[in-house]
N, C-alpha and C positions, 0 to 999 in steps of 0.2 A: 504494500500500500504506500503511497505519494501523499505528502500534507507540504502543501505550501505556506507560507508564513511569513510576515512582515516583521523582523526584528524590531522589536522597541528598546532596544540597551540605551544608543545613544542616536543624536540627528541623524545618522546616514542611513537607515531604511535600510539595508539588506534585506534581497528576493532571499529568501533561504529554503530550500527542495529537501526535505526531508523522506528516508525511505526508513519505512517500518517495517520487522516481519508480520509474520501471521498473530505472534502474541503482545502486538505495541512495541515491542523492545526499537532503539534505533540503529537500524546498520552505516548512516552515513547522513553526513550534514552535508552541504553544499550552499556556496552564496556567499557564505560569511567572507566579510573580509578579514574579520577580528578573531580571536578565539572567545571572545564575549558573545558571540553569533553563535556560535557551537552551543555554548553553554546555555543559553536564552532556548534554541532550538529542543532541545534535548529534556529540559524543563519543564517547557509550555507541552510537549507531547508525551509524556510522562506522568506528569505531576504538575498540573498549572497550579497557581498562585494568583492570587487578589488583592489588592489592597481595597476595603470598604471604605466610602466613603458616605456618606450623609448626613442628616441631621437628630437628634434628643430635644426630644422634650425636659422642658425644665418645669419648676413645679409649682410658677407662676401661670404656665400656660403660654410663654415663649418661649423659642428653640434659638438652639445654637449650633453652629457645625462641628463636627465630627470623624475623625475615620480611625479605622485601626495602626495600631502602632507599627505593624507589619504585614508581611502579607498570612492571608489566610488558605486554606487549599478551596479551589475555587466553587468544588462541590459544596460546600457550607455557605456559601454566600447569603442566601437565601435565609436558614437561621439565624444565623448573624444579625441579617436587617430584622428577625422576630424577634431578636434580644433588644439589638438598641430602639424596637417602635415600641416596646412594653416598659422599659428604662424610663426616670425620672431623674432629672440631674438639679442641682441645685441650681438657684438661681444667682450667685453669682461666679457664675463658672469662667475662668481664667484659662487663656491658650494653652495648652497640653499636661491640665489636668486629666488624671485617670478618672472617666464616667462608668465604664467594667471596665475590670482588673480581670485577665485572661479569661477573656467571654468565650464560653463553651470549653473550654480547656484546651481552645489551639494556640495559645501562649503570646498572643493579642491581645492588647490593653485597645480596649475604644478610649480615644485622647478627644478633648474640647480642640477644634483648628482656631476658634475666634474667643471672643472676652465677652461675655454676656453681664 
């Protein structure tokens, strides 16, 4: 199997042809200019990763932004945003206070991104 993919490491876009066998494993990268290419490639069809982003509620009934401290595996995404739309954060929440402290147990802190 063939998966193409757009490298997001850094500005330069590498086309990256990736070939899989029959059980996802990868037999070969292609495209990269970087070895950051390879490794980007090989992750995303593997094990992809997420950084959540959004916003909490605070417990005036105004929000403020948010995302996770790191990435999370991208299959949880979806949880994640059920943890932080159920979360209540204080209402004077300061840029990159901890609103969950390793939500769900993937070792991601949801951080405040702004000053409420």
């Amino acid at each position: 199997m063939k998966r193409e993919l757009t490298c997001i490491v850094c500005p330069r876009g590498c086309q990256l042809a990736c070939e899989l066998d029959d059980k996802g494993a990868i037999i070969s990268v292609e495209g990269n200019i970087c070895p950051r290419g390879k490794t980007y490639a090989v992750n995303e069809c593997t094990n992809p990763q997420r950084v959540v982003t959004s916003t909490v509620r605070c417990k005036d009934g105004e929000v403020v932004s948010c995302k996770t401290s790191t990435t999370i595996p991208k299959g949880m995404m979806f949880d994640v945003m059920k943890a932080i739309n159920t979360t209540l954060a204080e209402n004077n929440v300061k840029i990159g206070d901890v609103i969950i402290k390793n939500v769900l147990g993937t070792g991601a802190d949801v951080v405040a991104t702004s000053n409420r």
